[in-house]
C-alpha positions as CSV (number, residue, x, y, z in Angstrom):
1,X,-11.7,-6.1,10.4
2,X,-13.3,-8.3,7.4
3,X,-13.4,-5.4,5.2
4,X,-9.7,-4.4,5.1
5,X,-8.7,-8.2,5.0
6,X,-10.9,-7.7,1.8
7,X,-9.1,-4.1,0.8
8,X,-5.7,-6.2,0.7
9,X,-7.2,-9.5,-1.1
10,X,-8.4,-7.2,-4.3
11,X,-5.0,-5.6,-4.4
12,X,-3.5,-8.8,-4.6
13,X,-5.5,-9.9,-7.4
14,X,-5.5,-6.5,-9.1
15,X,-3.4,-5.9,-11.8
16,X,-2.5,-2.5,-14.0
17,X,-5.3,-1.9,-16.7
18,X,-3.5,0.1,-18.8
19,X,0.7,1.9,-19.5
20,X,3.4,0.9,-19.5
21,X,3.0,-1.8,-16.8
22,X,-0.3,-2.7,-18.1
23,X,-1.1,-6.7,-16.7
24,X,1.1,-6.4,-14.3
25,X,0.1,-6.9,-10.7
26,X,0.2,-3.4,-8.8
27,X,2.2,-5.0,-6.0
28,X,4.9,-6.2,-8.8
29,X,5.3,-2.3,-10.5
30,X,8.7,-0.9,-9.7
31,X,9.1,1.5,-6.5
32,X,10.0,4.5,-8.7
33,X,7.0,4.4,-10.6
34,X,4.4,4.5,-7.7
35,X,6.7,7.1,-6.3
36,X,6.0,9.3,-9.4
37,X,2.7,8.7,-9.2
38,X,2.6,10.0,-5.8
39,X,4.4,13.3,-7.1
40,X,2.0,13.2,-9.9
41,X,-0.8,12.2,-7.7
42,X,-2.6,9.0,-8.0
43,X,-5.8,8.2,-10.6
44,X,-9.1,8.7,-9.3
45,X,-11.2,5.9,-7.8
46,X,-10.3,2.1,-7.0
47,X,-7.3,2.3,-8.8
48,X,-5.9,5.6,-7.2
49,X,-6.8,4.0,-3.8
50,X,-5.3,1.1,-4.7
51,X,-2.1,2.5,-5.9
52,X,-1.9,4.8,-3.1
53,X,-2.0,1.7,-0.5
54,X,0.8,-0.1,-3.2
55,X,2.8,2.9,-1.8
56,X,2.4,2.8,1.5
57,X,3.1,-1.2,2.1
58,X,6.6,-0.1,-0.3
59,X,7.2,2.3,1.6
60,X,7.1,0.2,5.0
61,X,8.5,-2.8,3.2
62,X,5.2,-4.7,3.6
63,X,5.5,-6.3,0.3
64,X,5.5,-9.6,0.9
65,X,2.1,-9.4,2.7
66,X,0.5,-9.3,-0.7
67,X,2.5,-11.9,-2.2
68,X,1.8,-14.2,0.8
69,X,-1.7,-12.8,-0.2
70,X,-1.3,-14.0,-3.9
71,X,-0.2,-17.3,-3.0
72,X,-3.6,-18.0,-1.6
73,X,-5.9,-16.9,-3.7
């Protein structure tokens, strides 16, 4: 259990390294961007993971677990 609590702690501290939405957190890019990266498919590595799980908690509307998230840390 520790180890996903840890999954959702770096994506709430994580922000976009580079683009158009460079320093922003990946929680905070707009819906239709991830959503074209899941067409285009997502960047290898951390950030592709990362982005991938950005989609899923869109998706669901489980935003506001990050920010809650963010708020902590």
């Amino acid at each position: 259990m520790i180890p996903d609590r840890q999954i959702l702690i770096d994506l709430a501290k994580t922000k976009m390294p580079f683009g158009k939405y460079k320093g922003t957190f990946l929680i905070d890019i707009p819906e239709y961007y991830i959503v074209w990266y899941h067409n285009k498919g997502f960047p290898k590595g951390k950030l592709g993971q990362q982005l991938e799980l950005v989609y899923e908690l869109k998706l669901n509307g489980l935003e506001d677990m990050i920010r809650k998230i963010q708020k902590n840390y």
